[in-house]
C-alpha positions in Angstrom: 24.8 -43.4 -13.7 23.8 -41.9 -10.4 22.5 -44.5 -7.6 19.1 -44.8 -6.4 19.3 -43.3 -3.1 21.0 -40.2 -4.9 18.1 -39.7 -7.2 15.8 -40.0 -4.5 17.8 -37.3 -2.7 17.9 -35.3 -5.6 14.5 -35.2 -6.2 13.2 -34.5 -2.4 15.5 -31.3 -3.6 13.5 -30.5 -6.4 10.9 -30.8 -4.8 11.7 -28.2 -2.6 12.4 -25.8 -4.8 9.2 -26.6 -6.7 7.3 -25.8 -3.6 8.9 -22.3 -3.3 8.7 -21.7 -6.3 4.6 -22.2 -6.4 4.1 -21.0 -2.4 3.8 -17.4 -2.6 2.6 -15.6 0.5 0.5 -13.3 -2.0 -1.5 -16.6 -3.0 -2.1 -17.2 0.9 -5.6 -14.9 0.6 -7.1 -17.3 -2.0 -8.1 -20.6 0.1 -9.2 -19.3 3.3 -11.4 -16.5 1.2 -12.5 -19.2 -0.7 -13.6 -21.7 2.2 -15.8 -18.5 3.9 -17.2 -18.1 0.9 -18.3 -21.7 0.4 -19.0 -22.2 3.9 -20.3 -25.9 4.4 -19.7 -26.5 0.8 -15.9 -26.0 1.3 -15.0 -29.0 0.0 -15.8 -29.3 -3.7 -14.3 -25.6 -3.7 -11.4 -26.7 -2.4 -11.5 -29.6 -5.0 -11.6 -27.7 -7.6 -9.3 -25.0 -6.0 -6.4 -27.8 -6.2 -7.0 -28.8 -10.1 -6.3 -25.2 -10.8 -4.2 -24.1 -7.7 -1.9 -27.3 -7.8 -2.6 -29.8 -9.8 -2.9 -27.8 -12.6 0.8 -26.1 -12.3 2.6 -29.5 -11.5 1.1 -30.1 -15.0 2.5 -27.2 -16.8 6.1 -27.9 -15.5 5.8 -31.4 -17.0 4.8 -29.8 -20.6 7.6 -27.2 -20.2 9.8 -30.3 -19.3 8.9 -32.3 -22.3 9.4 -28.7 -24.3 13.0 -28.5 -22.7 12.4 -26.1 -20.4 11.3 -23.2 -23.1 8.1 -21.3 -23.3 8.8 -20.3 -26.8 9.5 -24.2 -27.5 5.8 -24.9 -26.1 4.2 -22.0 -27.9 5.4 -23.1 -31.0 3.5 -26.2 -31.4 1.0 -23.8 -32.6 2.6 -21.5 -34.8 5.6 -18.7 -33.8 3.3 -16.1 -33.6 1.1 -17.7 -30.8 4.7 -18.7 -28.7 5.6 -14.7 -28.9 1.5 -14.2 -27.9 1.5 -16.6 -25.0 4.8 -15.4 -23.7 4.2 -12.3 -23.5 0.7 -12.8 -22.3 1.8 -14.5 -19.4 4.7 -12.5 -18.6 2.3 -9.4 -18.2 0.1 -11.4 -16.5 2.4 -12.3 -13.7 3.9 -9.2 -13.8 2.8 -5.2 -14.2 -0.7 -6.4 -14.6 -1.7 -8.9 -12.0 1.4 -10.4 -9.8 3.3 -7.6 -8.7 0.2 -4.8 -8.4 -1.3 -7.7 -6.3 2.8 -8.0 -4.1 2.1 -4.8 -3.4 -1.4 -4.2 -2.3 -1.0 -7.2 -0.2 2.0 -6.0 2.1 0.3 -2.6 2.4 -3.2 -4.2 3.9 -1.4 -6.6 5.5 1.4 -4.9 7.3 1.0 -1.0 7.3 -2.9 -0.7 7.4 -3.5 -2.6 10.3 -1.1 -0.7 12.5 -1.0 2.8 10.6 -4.7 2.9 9.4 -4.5 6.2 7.9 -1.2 5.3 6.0 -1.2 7.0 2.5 -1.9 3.5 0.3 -0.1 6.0 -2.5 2.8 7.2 -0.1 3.5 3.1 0.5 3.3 2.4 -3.2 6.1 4.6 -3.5 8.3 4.1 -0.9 7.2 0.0 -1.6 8.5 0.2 -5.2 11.6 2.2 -5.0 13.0 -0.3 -2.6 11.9 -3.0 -4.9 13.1 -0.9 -7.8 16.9 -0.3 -6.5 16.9 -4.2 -5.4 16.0 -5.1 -9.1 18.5 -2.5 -10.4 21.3 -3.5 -7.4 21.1 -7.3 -7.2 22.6 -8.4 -4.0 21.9 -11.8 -2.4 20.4 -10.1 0.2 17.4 -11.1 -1.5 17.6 -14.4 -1.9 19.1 -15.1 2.0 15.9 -13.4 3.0 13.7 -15.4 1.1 15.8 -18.6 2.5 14.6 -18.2 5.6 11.6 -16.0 5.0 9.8 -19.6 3.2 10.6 -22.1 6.0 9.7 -19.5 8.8 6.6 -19.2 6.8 5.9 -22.6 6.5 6.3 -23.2 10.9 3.8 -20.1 11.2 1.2 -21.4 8.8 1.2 -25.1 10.2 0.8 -23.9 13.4 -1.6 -21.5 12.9 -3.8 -24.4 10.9 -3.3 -27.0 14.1 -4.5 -24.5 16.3 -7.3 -23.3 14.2 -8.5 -26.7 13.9 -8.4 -27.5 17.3 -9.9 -24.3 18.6 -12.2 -22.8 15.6 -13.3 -19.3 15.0 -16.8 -20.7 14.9 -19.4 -22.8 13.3 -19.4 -23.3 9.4 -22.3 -21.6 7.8 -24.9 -23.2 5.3 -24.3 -21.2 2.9 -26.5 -21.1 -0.5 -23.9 -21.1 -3.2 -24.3 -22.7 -6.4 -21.5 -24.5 -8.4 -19.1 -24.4 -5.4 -16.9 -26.7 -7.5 -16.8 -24.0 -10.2 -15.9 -21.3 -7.6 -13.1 -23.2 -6.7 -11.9 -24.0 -9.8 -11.9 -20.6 -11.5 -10.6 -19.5 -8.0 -7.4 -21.4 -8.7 -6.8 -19.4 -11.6 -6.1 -16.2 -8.9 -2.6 -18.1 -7.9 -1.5 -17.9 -11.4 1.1 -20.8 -10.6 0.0 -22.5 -14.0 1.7 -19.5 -15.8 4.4 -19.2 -13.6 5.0 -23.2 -14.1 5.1 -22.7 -18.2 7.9 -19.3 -17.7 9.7 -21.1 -14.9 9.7 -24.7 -16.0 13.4 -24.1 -18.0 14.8 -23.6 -14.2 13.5 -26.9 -13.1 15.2 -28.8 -15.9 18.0 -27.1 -16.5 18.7 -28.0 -12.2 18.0 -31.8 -13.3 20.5 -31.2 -16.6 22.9 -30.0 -14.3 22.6 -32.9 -12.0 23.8 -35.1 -14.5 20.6 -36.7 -15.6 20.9 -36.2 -19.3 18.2 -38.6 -20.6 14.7 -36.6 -21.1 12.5 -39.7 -19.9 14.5 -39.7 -16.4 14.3 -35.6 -16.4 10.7 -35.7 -17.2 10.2 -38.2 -14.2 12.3 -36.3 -12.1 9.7 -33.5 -12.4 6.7 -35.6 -11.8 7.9 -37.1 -9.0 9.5 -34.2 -7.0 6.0 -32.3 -8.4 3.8 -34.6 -6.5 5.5 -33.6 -3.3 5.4 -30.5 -3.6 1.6 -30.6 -5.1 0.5 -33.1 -1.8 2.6 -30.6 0.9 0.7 -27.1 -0.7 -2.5 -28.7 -0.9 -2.3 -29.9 2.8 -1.4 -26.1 3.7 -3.6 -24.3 1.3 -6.5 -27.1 2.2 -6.5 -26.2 6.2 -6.6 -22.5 5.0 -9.4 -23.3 3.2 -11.0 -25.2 6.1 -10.2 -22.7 8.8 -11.9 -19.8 6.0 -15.4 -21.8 5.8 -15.2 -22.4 10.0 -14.9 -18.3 10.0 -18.3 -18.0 7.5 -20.7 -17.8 10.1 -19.0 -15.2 12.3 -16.7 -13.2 10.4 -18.8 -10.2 8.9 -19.8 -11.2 5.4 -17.8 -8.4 3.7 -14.7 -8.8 4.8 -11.8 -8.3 2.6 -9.4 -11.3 2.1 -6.3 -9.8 4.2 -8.7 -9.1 6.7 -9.9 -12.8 6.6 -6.3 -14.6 7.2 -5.3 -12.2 10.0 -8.6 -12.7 11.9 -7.5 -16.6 11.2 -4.0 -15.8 12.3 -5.2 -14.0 15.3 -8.0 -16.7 16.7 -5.2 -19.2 16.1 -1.8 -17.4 17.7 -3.3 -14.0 19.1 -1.9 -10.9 18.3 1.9 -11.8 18.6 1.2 -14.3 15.6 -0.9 -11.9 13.7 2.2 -9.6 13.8 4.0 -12.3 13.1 2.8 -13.6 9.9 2.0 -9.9 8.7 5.6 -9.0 9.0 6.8 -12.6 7.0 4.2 -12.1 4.4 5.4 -8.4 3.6 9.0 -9.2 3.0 8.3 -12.4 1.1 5.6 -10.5 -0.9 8.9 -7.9 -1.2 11.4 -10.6 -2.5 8.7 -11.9 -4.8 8.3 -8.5 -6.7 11.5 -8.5 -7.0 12.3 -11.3 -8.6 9.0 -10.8 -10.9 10.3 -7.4 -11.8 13.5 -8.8 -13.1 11.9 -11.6 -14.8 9.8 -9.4 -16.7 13.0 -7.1 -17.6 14.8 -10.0 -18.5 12.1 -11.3 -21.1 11.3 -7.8 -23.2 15.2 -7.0 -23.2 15.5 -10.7 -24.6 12.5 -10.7 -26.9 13.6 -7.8 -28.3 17.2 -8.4 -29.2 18.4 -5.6 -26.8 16.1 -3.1 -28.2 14.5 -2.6 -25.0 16.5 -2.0 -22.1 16.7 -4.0 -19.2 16.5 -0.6 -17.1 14.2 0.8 -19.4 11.6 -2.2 -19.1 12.1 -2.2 -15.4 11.2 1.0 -15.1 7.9 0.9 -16.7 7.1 -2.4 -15.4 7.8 -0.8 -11.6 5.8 2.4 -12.5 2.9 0.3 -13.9 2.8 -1.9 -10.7 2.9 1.0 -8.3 -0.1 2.6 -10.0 -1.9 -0.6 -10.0 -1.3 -1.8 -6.0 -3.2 1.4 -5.3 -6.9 0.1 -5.7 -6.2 -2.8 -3.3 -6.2 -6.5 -3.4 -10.1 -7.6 -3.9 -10.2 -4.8 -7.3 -7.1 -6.5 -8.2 -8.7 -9.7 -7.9 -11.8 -8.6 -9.6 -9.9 -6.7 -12.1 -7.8 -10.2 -12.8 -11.1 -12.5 -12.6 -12.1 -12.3 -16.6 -8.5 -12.0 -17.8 -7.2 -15.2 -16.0 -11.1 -17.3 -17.2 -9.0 -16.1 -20.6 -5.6 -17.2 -20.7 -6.2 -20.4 -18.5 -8.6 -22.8 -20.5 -5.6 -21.9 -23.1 -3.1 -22.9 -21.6 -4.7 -25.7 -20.2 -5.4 -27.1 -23.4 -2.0 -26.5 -24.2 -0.5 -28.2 -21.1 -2.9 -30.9 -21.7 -1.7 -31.6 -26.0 1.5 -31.0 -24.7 1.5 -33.8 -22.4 -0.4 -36.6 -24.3 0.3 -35.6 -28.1 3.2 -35.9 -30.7 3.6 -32.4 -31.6 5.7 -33.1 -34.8 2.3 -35.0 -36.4 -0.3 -33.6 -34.3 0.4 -30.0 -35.4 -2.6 -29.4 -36.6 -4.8 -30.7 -33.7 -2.7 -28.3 -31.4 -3.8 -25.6 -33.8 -7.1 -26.6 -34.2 -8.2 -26.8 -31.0 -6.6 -23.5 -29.7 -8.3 -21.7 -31.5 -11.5 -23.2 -31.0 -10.9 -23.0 -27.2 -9.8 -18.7 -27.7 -12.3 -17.9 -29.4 -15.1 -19.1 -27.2 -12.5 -17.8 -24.2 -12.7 -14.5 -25.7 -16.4 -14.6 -25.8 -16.3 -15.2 -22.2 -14.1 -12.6 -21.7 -16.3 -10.2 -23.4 -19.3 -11.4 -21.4 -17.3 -10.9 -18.1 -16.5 -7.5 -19.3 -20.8 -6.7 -19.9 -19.8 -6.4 -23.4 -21.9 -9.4 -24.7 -25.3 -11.0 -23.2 -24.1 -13.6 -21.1 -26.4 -16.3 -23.5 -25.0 -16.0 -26.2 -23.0 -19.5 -25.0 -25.8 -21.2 -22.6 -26.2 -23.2 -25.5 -23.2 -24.7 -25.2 -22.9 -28.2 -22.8 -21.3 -26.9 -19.2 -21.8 -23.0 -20.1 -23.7 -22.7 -16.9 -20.0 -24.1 -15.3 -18.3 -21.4 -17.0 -16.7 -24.1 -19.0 -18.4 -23.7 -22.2 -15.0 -24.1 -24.2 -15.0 -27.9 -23.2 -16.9 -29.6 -26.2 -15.2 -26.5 -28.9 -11.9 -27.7 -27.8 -12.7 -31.2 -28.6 -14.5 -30.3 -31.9 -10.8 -28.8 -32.6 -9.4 -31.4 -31.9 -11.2 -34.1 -33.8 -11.1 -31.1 -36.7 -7.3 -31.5 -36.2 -6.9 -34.9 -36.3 -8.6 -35.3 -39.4 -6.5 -32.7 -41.1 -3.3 -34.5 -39.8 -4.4 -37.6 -41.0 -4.7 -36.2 -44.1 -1.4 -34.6 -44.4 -0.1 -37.7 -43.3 -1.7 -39.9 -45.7 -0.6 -37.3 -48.2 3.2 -37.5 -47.4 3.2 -41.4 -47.6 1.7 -41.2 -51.2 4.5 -38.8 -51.8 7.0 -41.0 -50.7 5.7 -43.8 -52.5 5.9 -41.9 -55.7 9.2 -40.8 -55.2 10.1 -44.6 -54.8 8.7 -45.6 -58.0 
């Protein structure tokens, strides 16, 4: 049995993995755009920001703890089908569809536009994604010495640029007249899509803990909560002053400005233009090592879902392709683009995360089922009202549907449905037992 003082070692070093693992530069755009968009109302957006943003994923790497580490595990508690659904649904998600466009589109506005204005956004994409490409298909640790040091150097940039900002503001923050700020923020948490990430990379968390010798699942599972709530307090207090500094820039910063634009005018009022190089040229190589690594995980997954019947070169390939295509439109259509997706898959997998957590999925089987359903069907009604492809009332009837939460009180009609139905099962089996005694 390992001493005290090495478990509390151990899990200051989970906890810095957990950090960056969930600190993507990519994600950097999110809080300051969503500060200047709340203006004096900054705070509840950031609130709800962090339920989504951090709390939220800290969460999902508990579930996947109690689920061993396995996304298929987790997913099963519905029914096999749903596991291959969700994991493939958030393997797209944080991959060809949404994460790795996003990589992209991100270094190019934040790194090559600035300087080369007229820059071919195409051109990049190409030259972008055959680098990435050949790293993916060439694995060197080249990679992961760059991300090393790209993370802390990061981290000194960012907390400087925050003290600065804070002590010398870009201006006044605006009364702004936007409703449900709270909500913003909330739904603005899905953009990191860390809660996803937490469900596909959970295994890697608890497999480090196995392999520290802590064998028991209790201690494992405390492990995670513990080093989680570091790593949760440390990004909220850097995503929380980007936030901040965003909502001082909302009454002088031009009201459309594009997110890049936003956290390099930040950069800039905070370090001048040495920093604003500075930061550009750290984002763009960690945006670089994180499309890497997202390209591989999404190779790895199809080749292993299907039994080798997809190549790992093959999937690669199409997954690169699909990204480079989709970088092209730039990071707010991305973000648009992602908006009624993520509103989706999240109040799934939250539901999940959350049954996961506080249920017993061997005799609660049927509340798991119940209730997911409940919650993707109205989800997929909002979807299709996001989309313009239903009247946006057909749900207003529903309690919070104005919050954009409207699959609250379904979910818990599922799960009340559920619980009856397992009560009933389980009433049934003792009968059976019974008999089979007499």
């Amino acid at each position: 049995m390992k001493k005290e003082r090495n478990m509390s070692k151990d899990i200051l070093i989970l906890s810095a993995t957990l950090f960056s693992m969930f600190f993507g530069a990519g994600n950097l755009i999110f809080p300051p755009s969503l500060g200047f968009e709340a203006g004096s109302k900054w705070f509840p957006a950031l609130v709800g920001f962090f339920l989504t943003g951090t709390g939220l994923p800290l969460l999902g790497i508990i579930a996947s703890a109690k689920s061993d580490g396995d996304i298929n595990k987790l997913g099963e508690k519905v029914s096999p089908k749903f596991s291959m659904f969700l994991g493939i649904i958030v393997v797209l998600a944080i991959g060809p569809l949404m994460g790795i466009p996003r990589t992209g589109a991100t270094t190019y506005e934040i790194a090559i536009n600035p300087i080369i204005p007229n820059f071919s956004p195409v051109l990049f994409a190409i030259i972008y994604f055959t680098i990435a490409f050949l790293l993916v298909l060439n694995p060197t640790d080249i990679v992961n010495k760059i991300g090393k040091i790209l993370t802390p150097a990061l981290i000194i940039l960012l907390i400087l640029i925050i003290t600065l900002g804070i002590k010398s503001p870009m201006g006044s923050i605006a009364n702004l007249e936007i409703d449900n700020s709270f909500t913003v923020g909330f739904e603005g948490g899905y953009q990191t899509m860390d809660a996803l990430a937490a469900l596909l990379f959970g295994g890697i968390i608890v497999l480090a803990i196995k392999n520290l010798g802590y064998k028991s699942t209790k201690t494992q599972i405390s492990m995670t909560l513990k080093s989680g709530i570091i790593a949760v307090i440390a990004l909220t207090v850097i995503y929380g002053g980007l936030g901040y500094l965003g909502a001082t820039a909302s009454a002088v910063a031009p009201k459309n400005i594009s997110k890049v634009q936003l956290i390099m005018a930040i950069a800039e009022n905070s370090l001048g233009a040495y920093g604003k190089i500075g930061l550009s040229i750290v984002v763009a190589l960690a945006c670089l090592t994180t499309t890497v690594g997202l390209i591989a995980t999404v190779g790895q997954y199809f080749n292993k879902l299907s039994k080798g019947k997809l190549s790992y070169k093959l999937v690669i390939t199409i997954t690169t392709i699909g990204g480079a295509i989709l970088s092209v439109v730039g990071v707010d259509n991305i973000v648009k683009f992602s908006g009624p997706i993520l509103s989706f898959i999240y109040p799934v997998v939250i539901v999940l995360i959350a049954l996961t957590i506080v249920l017993n999925n061997k005799t609660d089987k049927k509340v798991f089922q119940f209730a997911i359903c409940f919650t993707m069907v109205i989800s997929f009604i909002q979807l299709l009202i996001d989309f313009n492809l239903l009247h946006e009332g057909i749900l207003l009837w529903l309690p919070f549907a104005k919050l954009k939460l409207a699959w609250i009180v379904p979910t818990l009609l599922g799960m009340l449905i559920g619980k009856i139905f397992s009560k009933r099962d389980c009433l049934g089996e003792q009968q059976r037992k019974k008999q089979e005694v007499v």
